[in-house]
C-alpha atoms as a printed R data frame, in Angstrom:
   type eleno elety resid chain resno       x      y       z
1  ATOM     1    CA   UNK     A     1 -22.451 15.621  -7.826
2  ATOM     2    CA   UNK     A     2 -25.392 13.062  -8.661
3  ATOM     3    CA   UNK     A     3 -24.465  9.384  -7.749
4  ATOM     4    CA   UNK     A     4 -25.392  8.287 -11.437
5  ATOM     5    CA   UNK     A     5 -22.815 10.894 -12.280
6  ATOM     6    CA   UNK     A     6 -20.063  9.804 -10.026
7  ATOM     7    CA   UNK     A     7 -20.930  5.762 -11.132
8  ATOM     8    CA   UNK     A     8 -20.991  6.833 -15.056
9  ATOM     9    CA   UNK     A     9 -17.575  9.263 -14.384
10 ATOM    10    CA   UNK     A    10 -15.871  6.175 -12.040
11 ATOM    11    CA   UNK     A    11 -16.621  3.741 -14.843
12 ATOM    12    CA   UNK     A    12 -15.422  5.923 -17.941
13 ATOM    13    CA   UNK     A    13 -11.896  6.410 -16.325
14 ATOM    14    CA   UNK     A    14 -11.825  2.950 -15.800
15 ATOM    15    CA   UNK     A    15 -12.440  1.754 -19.257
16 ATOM    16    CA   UNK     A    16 -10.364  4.232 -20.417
17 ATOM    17    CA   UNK     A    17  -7.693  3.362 -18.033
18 ATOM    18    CA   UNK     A    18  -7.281 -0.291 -17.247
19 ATOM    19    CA   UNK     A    19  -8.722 -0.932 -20.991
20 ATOM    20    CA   UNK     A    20 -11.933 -2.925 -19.456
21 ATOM    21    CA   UNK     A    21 -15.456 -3.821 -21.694
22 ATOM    22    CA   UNK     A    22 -18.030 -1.437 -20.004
23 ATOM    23    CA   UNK     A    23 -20.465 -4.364 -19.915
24 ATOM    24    CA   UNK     A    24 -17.916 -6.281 -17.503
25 ATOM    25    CA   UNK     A    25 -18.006 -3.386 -14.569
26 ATOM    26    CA   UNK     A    26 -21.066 -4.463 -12.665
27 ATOM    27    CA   UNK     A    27 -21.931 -3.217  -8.895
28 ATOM    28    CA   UNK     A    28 -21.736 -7.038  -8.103
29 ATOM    29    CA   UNK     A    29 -18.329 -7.498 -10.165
30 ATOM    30    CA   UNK     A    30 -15.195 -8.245  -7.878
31 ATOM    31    CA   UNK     A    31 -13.138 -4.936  -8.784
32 ATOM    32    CA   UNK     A    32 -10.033 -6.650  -8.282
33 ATOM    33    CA   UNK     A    33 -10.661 -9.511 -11.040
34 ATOM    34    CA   UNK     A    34 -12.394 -7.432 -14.005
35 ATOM    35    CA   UNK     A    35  -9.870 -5.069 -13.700
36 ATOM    36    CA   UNK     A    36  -7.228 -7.594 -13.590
37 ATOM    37    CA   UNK     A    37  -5.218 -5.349 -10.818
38 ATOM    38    CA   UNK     A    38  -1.287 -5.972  -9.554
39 ATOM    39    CA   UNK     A    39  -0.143 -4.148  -6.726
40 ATOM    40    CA   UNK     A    40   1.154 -0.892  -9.878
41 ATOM    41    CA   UNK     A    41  -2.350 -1.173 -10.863
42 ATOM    42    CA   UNK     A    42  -3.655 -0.295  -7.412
43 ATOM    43    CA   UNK     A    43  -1.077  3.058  -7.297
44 ATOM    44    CA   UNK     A    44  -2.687  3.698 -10.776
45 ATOM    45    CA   UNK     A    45  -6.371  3.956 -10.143
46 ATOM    46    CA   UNK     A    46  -5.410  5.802  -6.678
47 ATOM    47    CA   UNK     A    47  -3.704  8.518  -8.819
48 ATOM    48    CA   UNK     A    48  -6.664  8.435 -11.322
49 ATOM    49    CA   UNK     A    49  -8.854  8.929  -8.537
50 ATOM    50    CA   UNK     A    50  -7.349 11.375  -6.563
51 ATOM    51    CA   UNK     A    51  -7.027 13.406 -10.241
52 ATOM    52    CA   UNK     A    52 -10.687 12.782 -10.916
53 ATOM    53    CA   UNK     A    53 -12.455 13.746  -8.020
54 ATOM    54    CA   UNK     A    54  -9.454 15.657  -5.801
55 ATOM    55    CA   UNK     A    55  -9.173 13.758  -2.700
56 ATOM    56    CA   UNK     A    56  -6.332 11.544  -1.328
57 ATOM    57    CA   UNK     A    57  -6.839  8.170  -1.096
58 ATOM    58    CA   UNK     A    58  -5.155  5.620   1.304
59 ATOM    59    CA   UNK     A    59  -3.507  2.703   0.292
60 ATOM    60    CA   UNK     A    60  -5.477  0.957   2.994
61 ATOM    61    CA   UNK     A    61  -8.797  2.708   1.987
62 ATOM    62    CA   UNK     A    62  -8.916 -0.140  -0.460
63 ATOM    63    CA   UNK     A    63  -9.231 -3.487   2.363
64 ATOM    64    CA   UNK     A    64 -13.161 -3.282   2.314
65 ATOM    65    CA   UNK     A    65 -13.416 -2.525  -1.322
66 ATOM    66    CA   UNK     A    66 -14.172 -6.254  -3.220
67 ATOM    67    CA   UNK     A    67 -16.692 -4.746  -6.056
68 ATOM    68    CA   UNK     A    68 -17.635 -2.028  -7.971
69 ATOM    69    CA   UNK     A    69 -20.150 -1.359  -5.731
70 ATOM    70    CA   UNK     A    70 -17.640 -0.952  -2.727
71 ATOM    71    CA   UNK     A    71 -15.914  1.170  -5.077
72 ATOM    72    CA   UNK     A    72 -18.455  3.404  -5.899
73 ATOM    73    CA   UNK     A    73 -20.088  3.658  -2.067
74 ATOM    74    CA   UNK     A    74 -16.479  4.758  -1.196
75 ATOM    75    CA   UNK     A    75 -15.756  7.330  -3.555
76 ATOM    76    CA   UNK     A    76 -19.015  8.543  -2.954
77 ATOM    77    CA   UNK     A    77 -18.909  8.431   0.848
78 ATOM    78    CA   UNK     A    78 -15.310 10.298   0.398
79 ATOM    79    CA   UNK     A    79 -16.771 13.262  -1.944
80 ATOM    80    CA   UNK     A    80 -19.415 13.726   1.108
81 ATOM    81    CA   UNK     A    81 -16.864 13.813   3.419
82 ATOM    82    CA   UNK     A    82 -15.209 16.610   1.051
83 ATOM    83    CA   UNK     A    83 -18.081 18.786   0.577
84 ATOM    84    CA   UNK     A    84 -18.982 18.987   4.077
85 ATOM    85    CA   UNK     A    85 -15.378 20.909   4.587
């Protein structure tokens, strides 16, 4: 999978899920703030991970994560890691 694919995929379950303008998700964006995220909302976007690209995620996976682009690097760093099994 393309990284343009994996941004563009990342950022349509997001919209779709945490009901977010597409113009406010940004690399430079805190993810935490445009997304508006409680500690439920964190469970939520691991499940729609996991169910969007089939990997587990840890909770503490998220500590270095602060923007979108964190976001992205690490989902895309984690389907890597998956492929190369």
């Amino acid at each position: 999978m393309e990284v343009n694919e994996i941004i563009t995929r990342t950022n349509a379950f997001l919209v779709e899920e945490f009901e977010v303008a597409p113009g406010n998700i940004t690399p430079g964006a805190n993810l935490k703030a445009t997304l508006e995220l409680d500690s439920l909302d964190y469970i939520d976007l691991v499940v729609v991970i996991e169910n969007n690209f089939g990997f587990k995620v840890k909770p503490e996976d998220f500590a270095g994560i602060v923007t979108f682009q964190d976001f992205y690097d690490y989902v895309i760093a984690r389907l890597n890691q998956k492929a190369l099994v």
